[in-house]
C-alpha positions as CSV (number, residue, x, y, z in Angstrom):
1,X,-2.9,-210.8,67.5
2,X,-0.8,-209.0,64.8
3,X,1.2,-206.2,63.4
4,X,0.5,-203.4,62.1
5,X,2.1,-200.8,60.4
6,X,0.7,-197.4,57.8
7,X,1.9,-194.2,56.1
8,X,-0.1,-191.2,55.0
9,X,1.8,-188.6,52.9
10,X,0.8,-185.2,54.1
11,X,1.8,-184.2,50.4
12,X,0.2,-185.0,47.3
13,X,2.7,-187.5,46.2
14,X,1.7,-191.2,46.8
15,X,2.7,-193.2,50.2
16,X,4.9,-195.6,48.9
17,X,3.7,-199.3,49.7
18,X,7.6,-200.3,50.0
19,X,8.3,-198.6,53.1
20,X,5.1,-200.5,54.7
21,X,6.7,-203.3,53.6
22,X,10.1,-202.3,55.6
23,X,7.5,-201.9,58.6
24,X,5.5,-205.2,58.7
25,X,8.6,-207.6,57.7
26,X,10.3,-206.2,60.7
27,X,7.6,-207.6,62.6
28,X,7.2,-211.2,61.1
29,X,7.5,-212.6,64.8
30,X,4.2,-210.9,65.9
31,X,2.2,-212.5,62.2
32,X,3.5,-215.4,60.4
33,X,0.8,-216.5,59.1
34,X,0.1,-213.8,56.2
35,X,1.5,-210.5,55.1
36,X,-0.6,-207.8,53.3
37,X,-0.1,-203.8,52.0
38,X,-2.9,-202.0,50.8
39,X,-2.2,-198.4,49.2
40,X,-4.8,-195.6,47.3
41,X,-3.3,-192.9,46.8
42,X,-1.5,-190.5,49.9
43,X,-2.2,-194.1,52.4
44,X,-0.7,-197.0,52.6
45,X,-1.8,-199.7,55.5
46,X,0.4,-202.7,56.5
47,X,-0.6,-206.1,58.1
48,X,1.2,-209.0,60.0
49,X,-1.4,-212.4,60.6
50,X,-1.2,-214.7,63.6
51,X,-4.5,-216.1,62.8
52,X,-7.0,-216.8,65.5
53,X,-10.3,-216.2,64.4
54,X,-11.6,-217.2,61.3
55,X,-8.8,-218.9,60.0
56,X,-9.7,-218.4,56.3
57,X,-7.9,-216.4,53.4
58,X,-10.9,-214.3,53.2
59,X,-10.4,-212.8,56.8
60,X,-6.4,-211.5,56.2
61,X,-5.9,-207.9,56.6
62,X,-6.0,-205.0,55.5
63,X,-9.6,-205.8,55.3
64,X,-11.9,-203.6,53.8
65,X,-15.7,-203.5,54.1
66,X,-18.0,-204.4,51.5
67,X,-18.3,-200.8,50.1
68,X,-14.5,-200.4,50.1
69,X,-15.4,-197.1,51.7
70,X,-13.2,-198.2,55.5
71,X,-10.1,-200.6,55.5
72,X,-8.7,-201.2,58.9
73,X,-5.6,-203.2,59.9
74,X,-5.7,-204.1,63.4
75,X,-4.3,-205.6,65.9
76,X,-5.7,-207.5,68.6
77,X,-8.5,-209.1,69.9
78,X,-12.4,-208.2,70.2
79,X,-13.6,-210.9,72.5
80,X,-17.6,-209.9,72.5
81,X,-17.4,-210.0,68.8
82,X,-20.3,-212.2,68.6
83,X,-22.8,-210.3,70.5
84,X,-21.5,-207.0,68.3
85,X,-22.2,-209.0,65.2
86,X,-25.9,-210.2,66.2
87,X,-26.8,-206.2,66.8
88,X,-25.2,-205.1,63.7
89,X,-28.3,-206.3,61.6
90,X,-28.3,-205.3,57.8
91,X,-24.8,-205.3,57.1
92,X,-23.8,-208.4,54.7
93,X,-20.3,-209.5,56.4
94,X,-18.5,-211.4,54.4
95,X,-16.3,-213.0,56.5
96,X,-16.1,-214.8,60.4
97,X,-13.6,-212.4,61.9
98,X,-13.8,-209.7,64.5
99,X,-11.7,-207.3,62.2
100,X,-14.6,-207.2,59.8
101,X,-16.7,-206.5,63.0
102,X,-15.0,-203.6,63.9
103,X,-15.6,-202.3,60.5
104,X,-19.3,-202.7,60.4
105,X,-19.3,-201.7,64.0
106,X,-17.4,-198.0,62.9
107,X,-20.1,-197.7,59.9
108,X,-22.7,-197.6,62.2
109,X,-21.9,-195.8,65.4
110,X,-18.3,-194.0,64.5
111,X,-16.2,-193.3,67.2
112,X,-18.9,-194.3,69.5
113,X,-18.2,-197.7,68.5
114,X,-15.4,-198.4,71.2
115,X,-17.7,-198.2,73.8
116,X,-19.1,-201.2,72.5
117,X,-16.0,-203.4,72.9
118,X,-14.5,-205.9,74.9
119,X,-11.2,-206.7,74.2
120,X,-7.7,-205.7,73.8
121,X,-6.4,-204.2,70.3
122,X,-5.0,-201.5,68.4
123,X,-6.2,-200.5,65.1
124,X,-5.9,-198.2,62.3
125,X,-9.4,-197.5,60.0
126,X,-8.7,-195.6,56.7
127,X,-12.0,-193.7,56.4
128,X,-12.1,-193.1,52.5
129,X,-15.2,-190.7,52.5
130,X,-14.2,-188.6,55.6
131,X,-10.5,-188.8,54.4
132,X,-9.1,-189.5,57.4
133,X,-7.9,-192.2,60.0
134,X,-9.1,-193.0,62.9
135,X,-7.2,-195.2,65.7
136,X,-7.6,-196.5,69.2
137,X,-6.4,-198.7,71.5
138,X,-8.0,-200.7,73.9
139,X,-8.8,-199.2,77.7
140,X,-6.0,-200.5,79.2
141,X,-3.5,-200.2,76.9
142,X,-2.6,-204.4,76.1
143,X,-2.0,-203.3,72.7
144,X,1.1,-200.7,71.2
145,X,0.5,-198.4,69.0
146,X,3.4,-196.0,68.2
147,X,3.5,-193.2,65.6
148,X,6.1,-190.4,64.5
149,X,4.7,-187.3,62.6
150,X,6.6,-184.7,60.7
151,X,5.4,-181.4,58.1
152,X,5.7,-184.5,55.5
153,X,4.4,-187.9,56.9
154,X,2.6,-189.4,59.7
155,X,4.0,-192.9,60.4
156,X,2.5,-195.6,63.0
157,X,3.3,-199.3,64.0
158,X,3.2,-201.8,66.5
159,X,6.6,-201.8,67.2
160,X,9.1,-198.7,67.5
161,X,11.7,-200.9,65.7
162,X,9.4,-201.0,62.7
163,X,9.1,-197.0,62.6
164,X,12.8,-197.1,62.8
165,X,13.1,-199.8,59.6
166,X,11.8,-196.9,57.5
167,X,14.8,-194.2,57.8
168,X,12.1,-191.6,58.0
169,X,12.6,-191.5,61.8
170,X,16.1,-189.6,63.1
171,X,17.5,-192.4,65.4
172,X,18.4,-189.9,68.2
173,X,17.6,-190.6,72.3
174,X,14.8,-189.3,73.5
175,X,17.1,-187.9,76.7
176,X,14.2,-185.9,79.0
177,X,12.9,-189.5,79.2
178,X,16.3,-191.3,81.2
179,X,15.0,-189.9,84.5
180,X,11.5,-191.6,83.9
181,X,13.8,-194.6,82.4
182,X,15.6,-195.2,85.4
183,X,13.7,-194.6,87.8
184,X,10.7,-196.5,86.7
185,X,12.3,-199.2,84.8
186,X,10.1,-197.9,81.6
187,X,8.5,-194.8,80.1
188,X,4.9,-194.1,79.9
189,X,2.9,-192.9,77.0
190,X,3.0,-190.4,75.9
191,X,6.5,-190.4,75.0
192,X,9.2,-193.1,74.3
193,X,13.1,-193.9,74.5
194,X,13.0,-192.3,70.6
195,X,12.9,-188.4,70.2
196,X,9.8,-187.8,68.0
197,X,8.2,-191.3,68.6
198,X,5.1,-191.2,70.8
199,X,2.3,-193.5,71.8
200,X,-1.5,-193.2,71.6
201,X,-1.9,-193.6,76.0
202,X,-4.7,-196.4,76.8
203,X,-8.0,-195.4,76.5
204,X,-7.5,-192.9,74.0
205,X,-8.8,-192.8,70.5
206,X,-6.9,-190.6,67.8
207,X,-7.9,-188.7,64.3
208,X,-5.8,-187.5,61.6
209,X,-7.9,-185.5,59.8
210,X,-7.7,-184.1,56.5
211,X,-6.4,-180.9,57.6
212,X,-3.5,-183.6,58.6
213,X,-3.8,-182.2,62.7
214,X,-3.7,-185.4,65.0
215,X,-5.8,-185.0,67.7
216,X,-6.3,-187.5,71.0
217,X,-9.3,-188.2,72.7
218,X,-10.0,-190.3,75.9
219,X,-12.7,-192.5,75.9
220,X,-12.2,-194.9,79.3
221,X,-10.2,-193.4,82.2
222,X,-9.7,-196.1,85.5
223,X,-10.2,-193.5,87.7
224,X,-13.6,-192.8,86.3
225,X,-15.8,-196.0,86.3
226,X,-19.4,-196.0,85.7
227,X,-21.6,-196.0,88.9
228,X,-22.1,-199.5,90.2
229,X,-25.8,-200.8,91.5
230,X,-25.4,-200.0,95.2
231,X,-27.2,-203.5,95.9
232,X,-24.0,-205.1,94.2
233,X,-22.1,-203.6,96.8
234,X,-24.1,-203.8,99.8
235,X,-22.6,-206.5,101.9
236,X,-19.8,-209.1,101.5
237,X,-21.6,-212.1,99.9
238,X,-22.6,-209.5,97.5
239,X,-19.7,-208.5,96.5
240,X,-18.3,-211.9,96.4
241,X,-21.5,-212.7,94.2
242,X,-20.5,-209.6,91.7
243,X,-17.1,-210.7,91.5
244,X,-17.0,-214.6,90.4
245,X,-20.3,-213.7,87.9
246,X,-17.3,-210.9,86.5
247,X,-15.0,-213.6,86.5
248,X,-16.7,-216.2,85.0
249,X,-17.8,-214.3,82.2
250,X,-14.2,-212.5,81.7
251,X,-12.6,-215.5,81.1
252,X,-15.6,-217.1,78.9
253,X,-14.4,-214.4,76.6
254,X,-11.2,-215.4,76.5
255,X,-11.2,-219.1,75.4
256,X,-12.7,-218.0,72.6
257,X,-10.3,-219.4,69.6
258,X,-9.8,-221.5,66.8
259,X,-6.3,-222.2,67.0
260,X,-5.0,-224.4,70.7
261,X,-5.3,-222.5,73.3
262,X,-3.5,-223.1,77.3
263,X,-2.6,-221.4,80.3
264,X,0.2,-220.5,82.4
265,X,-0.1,-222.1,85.7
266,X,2.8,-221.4,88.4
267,X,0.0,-222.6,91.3
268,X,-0.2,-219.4,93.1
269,X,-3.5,-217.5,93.8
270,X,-3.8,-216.2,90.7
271,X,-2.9,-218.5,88.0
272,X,-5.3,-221.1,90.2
273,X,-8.0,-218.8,89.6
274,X,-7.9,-218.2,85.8
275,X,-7.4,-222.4,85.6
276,X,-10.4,-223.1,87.2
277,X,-12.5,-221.2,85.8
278,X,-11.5,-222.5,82.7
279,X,-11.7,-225.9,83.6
280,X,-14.9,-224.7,85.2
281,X,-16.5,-223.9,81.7
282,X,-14.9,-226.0,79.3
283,X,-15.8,-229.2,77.7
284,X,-12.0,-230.9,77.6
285,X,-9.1,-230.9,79.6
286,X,-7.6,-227.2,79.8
287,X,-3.3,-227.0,78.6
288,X,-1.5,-226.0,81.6
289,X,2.4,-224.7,81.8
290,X,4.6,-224.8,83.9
291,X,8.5,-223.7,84.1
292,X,10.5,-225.3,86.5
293,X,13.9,-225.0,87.8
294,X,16.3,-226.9,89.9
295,X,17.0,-224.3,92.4
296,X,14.4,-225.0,95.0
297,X,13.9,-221.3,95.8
298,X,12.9,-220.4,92.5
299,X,10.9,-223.2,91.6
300,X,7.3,-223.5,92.0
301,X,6.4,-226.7,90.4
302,X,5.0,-228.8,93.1
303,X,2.2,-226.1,93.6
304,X,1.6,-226.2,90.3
305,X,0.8,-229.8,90.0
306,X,-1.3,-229.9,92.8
307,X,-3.5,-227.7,91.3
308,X,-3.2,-229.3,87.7
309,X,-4.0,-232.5,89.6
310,X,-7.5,-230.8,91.2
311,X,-8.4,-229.5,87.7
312,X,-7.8,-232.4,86.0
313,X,-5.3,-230.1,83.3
314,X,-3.5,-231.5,80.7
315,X,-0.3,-230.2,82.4
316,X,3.2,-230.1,80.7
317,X,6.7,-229.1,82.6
318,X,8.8,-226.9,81.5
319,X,12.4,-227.4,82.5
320,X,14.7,-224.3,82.6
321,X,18.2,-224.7,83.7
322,X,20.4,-221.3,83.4
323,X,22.6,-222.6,80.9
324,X,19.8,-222.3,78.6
325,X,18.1,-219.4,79.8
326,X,21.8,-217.2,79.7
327,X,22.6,-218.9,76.3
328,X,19.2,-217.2,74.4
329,X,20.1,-213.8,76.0
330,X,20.9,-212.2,73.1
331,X,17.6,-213.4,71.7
332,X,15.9,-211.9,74.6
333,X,18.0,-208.5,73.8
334,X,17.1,-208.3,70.4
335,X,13.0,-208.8,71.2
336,X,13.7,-205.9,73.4
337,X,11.5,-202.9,71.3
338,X,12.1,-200.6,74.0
339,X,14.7,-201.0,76.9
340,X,13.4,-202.3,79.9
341,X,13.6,-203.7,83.4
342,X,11.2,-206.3,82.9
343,X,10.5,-209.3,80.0
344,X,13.3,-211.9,80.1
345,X,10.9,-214.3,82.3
346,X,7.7,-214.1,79.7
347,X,9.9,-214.2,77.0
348,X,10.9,-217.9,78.1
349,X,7.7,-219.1,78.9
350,X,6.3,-218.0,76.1
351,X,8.9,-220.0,74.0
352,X,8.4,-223.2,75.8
353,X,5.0,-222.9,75.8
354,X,5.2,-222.2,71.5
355,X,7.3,-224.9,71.5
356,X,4.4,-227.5,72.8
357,X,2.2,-226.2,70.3
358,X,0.3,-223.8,71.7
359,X,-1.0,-220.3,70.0
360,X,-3.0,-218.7,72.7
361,X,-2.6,-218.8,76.5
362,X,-4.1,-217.5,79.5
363,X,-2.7,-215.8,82.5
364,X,-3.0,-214.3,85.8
365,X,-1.5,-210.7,85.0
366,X,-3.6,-208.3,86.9
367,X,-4.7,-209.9,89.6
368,X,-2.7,-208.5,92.3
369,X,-3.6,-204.6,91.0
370,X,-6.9,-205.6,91.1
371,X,-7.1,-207.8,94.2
372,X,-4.4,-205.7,96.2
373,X,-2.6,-208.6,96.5
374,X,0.9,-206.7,96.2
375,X,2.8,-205.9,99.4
376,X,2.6,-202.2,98.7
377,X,-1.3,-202.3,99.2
378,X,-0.4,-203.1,102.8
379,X,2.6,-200.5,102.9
380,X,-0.3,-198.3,102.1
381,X,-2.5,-198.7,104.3
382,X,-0.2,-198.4,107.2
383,X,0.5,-194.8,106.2
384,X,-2.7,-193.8,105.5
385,X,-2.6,-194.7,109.7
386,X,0.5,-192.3,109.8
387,X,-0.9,-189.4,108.2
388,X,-1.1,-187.4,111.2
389,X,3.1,-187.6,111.4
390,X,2.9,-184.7,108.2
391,X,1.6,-182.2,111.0
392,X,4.9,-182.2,112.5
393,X,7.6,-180.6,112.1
394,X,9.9,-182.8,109.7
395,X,13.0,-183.8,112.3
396,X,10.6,-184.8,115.1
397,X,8.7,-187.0,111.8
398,X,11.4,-188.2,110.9
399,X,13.2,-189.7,114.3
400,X,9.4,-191.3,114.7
401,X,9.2,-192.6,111.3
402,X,13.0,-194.4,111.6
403,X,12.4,-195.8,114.9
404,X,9.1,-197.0,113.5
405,X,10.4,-198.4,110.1
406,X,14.1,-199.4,111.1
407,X,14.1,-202.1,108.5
408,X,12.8,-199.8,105.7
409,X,15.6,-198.5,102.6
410,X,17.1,-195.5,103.8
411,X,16.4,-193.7,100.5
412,X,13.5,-194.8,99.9
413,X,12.6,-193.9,103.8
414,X,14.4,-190.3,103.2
415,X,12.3,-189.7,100.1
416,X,9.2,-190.5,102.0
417,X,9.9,-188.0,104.7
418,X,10.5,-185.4,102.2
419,X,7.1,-185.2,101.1
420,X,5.1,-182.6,102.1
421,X,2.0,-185.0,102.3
422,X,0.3,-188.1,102.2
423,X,-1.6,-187.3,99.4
424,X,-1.8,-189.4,95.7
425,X,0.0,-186.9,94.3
426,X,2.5,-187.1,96.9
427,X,3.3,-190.5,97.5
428,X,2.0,-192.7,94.8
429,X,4.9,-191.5,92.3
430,X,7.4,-192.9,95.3
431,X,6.1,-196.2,95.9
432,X,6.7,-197.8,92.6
433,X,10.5,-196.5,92.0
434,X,12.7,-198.8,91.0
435,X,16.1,-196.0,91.6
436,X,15.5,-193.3,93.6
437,X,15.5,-189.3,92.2
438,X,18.9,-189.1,93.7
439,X,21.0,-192.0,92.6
440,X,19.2,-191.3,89.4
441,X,20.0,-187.2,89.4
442,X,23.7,-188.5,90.9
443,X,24.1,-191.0,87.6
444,X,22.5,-188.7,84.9
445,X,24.9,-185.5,86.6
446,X,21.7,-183.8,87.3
447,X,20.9,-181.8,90.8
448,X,17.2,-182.3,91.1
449,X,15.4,-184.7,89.2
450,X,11.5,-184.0,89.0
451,X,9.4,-186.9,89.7
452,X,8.3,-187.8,86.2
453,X,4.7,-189.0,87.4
454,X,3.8,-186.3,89.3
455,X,1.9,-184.4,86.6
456,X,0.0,-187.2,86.0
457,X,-1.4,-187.8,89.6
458,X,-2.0,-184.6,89.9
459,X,-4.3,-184.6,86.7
460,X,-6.3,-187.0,88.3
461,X,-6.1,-185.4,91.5
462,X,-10.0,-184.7,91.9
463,X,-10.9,-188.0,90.7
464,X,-8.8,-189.9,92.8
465,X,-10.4,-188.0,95.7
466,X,-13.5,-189.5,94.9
467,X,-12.3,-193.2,95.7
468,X,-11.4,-195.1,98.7
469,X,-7.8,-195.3,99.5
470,X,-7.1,-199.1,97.9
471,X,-8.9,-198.3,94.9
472,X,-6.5,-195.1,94.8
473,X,-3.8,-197.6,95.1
474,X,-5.0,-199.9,92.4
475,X,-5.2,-196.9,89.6
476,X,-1.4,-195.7,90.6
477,X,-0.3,-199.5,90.1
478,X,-2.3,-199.8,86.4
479,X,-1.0,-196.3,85.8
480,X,2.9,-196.7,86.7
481,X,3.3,-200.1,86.9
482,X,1.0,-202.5,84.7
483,X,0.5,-200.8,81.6
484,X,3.7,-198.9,80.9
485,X,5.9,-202.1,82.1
486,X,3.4,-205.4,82.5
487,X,1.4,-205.2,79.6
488,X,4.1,-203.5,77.4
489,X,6.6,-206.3,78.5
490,X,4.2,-208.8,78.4
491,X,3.0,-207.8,74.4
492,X,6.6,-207.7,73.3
493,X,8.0,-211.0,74.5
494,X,4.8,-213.0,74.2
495,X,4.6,-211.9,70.3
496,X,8.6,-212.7,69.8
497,X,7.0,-216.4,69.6
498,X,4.1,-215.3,67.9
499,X,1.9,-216.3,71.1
500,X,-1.2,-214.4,71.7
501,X,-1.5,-214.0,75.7
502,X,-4.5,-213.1,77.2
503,X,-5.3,-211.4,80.8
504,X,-8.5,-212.3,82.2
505,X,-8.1,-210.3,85.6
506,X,-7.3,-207.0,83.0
507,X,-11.3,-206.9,81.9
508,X,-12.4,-203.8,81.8
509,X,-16.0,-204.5,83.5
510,X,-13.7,-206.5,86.5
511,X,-11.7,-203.4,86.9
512,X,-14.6,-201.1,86.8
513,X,-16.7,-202.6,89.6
514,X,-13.3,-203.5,91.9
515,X,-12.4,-199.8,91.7
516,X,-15.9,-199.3,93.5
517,X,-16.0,-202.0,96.5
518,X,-15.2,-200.9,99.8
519,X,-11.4,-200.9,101.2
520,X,-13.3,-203.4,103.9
521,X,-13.7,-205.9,101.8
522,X,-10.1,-205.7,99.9
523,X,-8.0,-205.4,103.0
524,X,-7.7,-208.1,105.1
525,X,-5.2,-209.9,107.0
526,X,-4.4,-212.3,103.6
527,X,-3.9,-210.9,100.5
528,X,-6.7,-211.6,97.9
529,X,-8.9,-213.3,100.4
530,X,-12.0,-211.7,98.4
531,X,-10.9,-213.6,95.5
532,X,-10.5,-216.5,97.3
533,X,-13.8,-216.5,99.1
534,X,-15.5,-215.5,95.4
535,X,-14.5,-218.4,93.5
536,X,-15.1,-220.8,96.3
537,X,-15.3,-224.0,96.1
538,X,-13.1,-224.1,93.2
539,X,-9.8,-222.7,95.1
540,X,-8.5,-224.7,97.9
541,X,-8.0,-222.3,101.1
542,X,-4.3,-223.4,100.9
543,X,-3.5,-221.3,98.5
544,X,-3.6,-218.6,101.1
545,X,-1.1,-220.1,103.2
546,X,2.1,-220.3,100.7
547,X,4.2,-217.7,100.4
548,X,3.9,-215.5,97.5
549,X,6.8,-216.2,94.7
550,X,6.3,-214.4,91.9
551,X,8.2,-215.6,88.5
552,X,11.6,-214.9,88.8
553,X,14.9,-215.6,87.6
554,X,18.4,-215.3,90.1
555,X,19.5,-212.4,88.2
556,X,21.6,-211.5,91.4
557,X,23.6,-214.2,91.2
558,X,23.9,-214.3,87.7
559,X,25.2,-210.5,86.8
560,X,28.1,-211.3,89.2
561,X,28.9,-214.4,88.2
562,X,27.7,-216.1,84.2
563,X,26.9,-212.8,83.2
564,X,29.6,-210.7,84.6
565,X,31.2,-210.1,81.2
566,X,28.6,-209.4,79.7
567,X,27.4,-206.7,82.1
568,X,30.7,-205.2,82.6
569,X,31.2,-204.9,78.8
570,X,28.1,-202.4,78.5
571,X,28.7,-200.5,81.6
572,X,31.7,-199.4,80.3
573,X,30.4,-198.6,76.9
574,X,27.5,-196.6,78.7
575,X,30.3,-194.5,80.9
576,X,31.9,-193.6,77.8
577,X,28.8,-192.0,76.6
578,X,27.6,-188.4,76.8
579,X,24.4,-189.6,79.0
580,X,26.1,-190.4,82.4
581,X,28.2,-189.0,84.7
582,X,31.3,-191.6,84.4
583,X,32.7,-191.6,87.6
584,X,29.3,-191.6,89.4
585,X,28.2,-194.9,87.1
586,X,30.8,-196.8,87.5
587,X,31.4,-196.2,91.4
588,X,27.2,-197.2,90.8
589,X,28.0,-200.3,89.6
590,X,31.4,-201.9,91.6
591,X,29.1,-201.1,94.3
592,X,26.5,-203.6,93.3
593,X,29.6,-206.1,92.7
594,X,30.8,-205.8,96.4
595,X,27.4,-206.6,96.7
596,X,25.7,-203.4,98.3
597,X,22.1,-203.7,99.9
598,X,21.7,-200.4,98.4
599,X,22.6,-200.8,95.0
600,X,20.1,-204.0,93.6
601,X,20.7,-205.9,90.3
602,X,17.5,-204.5,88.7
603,X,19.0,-201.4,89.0
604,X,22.2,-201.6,87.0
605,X,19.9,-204.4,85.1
606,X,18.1,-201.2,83.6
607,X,21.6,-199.8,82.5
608,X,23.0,-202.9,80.9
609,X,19.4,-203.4,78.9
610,X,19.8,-199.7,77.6
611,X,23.6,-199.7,76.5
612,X,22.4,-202.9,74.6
613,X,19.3,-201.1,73.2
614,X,21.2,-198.3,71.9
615,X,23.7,-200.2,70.4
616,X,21.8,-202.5,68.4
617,X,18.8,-199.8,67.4
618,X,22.2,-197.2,66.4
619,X,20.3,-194.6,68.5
620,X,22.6,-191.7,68.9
């Protein structure tokens, strides 16, 4: 787990090695352990080291093979390394790493190579015969990799802060991007918060050739897996056989290291599974974390340490009382690469769990996209029941559907009304907004926002045909949700403590085979009872009967009381911007202090993050 950072002149003149420099000690936090440039000529390649694997000298980066014809810095881990290595016969390696694997791996077979991976990462290979680069991220997009292009340079990094270090990027908003901003609570690749700064989108792997065109290429799409064996999926105890075999060997992967290694452990369904399956395959006690708190309705602790106690975990507690949390806020702010509505709770766990002197840790990200464990997997399916509604005329739909839903958001029950159908490319880019097209058209002083995700569901349109309904459900989560917020949230404040963090339910192969098993055996009337009934008799059948918590912080209370200043401050500064409608923004946000059920602290959360962003990154 790393940095990385390069510059290729599309002159003749020489990439200057100081402005990589600019890049990768901006990112310090995500490698600590060694810095290194490499330059020839128009290229220059950048390197941050939190060693993992092969902790030697000999395996720091940029690394380049033993013909000095490839040098790669990259970012990441390759967790089937091993089994790469033993195929690769006839290439001398010279070192222990999975870096130098890659390299071999790219000699012989190319491109083709990532098919061969396992693992999350992000690389750049400087290809000295071809004269080109070649880069890629990993299927589902764990890994950043940003880049800006002009007629003069290409730039890319692991962080857009780093691309900004180098005065080469114009620090202007990228504003077509607020709608998806707010109304998502991030933006998606391609495109970022910067105008001109884009990412490479999961999946893909890019060339810059010598002709200096960048062109993209997908190599893994979710909604695409490769056909399963149909006796895998022939009955339940099949299925459940598939699935802890996936399991086992997903997390195997993972506790690969040579550096300590833990997991995060809040005692919920999830985190329980990923802890015993490592206690299930490991020789000593497995590090468990915990954060508590002293508000009972936050804190999770005594689950926790029932499970620790039936794994037998070395199992630490984490106290967290808000005076601590609100005092490293402006920490938090500054780890923030990109605005968002999401990071402050990894970013504390992944301090304390730094702090007791761990490097790498497990967790259970995933497993409710991949187990449709989230409430909106059963919102789901009870409109797929209602699908006959959308044959109606739209006033006698939409007395039934409020008579039926009288609980439901208004907005959010207007919106769904609105839509001409049931379909994917209808519905799935409503069910994961955070603000709804109106408040955000109302704040922005727009008339008709276009739902920024619609394109993309309609891309995948015939593909998402082709699967059953929860599967359909668990690509529009990956797509809106995971990737773009999760995993990018998840990268960013794990690496502000230099803490690699690994997501066993994220495996490719996992996500491959789920996407193919039959809605009957995902929905039932638990969440995740497939899960459950996979790994059994590790998981007590308890864990089905608490209610789900999630990891959360009581931001509600917070923003209108400890942290009212600090909000108000940036609201303001945001009004008097030319991005917002004033009026409409701060009505917007006195109505979430009178405490409006329509207006929720995530919401104007988004806006305080962003005012912040902009002002520390000068971004005009």
């Amino acid at each position: 787990m790393c940095g990385i950072a390069g510059l290729i002149n599309r002159s003749q003149s020489n990439a200057d090695p100081a402005l990589v420099r600019l890049m990768t000690q901006c990112m310090s936090h995500r490698g600590p352990d060694a810095e290194g440039i490499w330059a020839d000529g128009q290229v220059a390649l950048g390197h941050r080291r939190l060693s993992i694997i092969d902790l030697s000298d000999n395996a720091n980066q940029p690394l380049a093979d033993r013909t000095g014809s490839y040098v790669i810095t990259f970012n990441g881990e390759l967790y089937n390394y091993q089994a790469i290595r033993q195929e690769l016969t006839g290439y001398s390696f010279q070192t222990n790493s999975d870096t130098e694997v890659i390299l071999a791996a790219y000699e012989r077979w190319g491109t083709a190579c990532l098919e061969h991976f396992n693992g999350m990462f992000a690389f750049a290979i400087w290809d000295q015969q071809a004269g080109q680069l070649f880069a890629a991220r990993d299927r589902l997009g764990k890994k950043p990799f940003y880049y800006y292009q002009n007629e003069e340079v290409f730039l890319f990094a692991s962080e857009v802060g780093a691309l900004l270090q180098t005065d080469l990027v114009p620090r202007r908003l990228n504003r077509s991007a607020l709608p998806q901003y707010l109304m998502y609570q991030t933006v998606a690749a391609p495109d970022t918060l910067v105008k001109g700064i884009n990412q490479l989108p999961a999946g893909h792997f890019a060339l810059l050739t010598d002709h200096h065109q960048w062109m993209e290429t997908c190599y893994w799409d979710v909604a695409s897996p490769p056909a399963a064996d149909p006796s895998l999926l022939q009955d339940r105890t099949a299925v459940q056989h598939r699935v802890r075999n996936l399991l086992q060997a997903s997390v195997a992967r993972r506790i690969v290291s040579d550096v300590p290694l833990g997991a995060f452990l809040s005692g919920g369904i999830d985190s329980s599974a990923v802890v015993a399956l490592m206690a299930e395959q490991s020789d000593q006690p497995v590090n468990t974390f915990t954060v508590t708190f002293q508000d009972s309705a936050f804190d999770e602790s005594v689950h926790a340490r029932a499970m620790a106690n039936r794994f037998n975990t070395r199992h630490t507690e984490l106290p967290l009382i808000p005076d601590r949390l609100l005092a490293e806020l402006p920490a938090i702010m500054a780890s923030m690469d990109q605005p968002s509505g999401d990071g402050p709770n990894t970013y504390m766990v992944s301090k304390l769990t730094k702090e007791a002197g761990i490097t790498v840790a497990l967790s259970g990200l995933g497993g409710d996209e991949v187990f449709a464990g989230y409430s909106t997997f059963g919102r789901y399916a009870r409109l797929r029941q209602l699908q006959l509604l959308w044959k109606l005329p739209k006033p006698i739909r939409q007395t039934i559907l409020r008579w039926l839903s009288p609980g439901t958001n208004k907005q959010k029950l207007a919106d769904l009304i609105a839509l001409p159908s049931l379909t994917p490319t209808d519905l799935f880019p409503l069910l994961r907004q955070s603000t709804s097209a109106l408040a955000a058209g109302q704040l922005l002083g727009l008339n008709k926002l276009v739902t920024p995700y619609a394109a993309r569901f309609q891309a995948k349109a015939t593909e998402l045909s082709r699967l059953s309904p929860m599967s359909q459900l668990t690509v529009s989560e990956l797509l809106t949700y995971t990737e773009p917020l999760l995993l990018r949230d998840s990268d960013q404040m794990s690496m502000a403590h230099a803490l690699e963090l690994r997501v066993p339910f994220l495996d490719h192969e996992l996500i491959d085979f789920m996407i193919q098993v039959p809605d009957q055996y995902k929905t039932t009337t638990t969440p995740k009872q497939l899960l459950i009934d996979s790994l059994q008799p590790l998981l007590p059948g308890t864990l089905l009967q608490r209610p789900k918590m999630g990891f959360s912080f009581p931001w509600d209370k917070w923003m209108r009381r400890e942290l009212k200043e600090f909000c108000s401050e940036r609201i303001q500064r945001l009004s008097q911007r030319d991005l917002f409608e004033p009026r409409a923004l701060l009505t917007y946000y006195q109505r979430f202090l009178q405490a409006e059920p329509t207006v929720s602290w995530n919401q104007i959360w988004l806006l305080v993050v962003l005012e912040d962003w902009l002002e520390r990154n000068q971004i005009s």
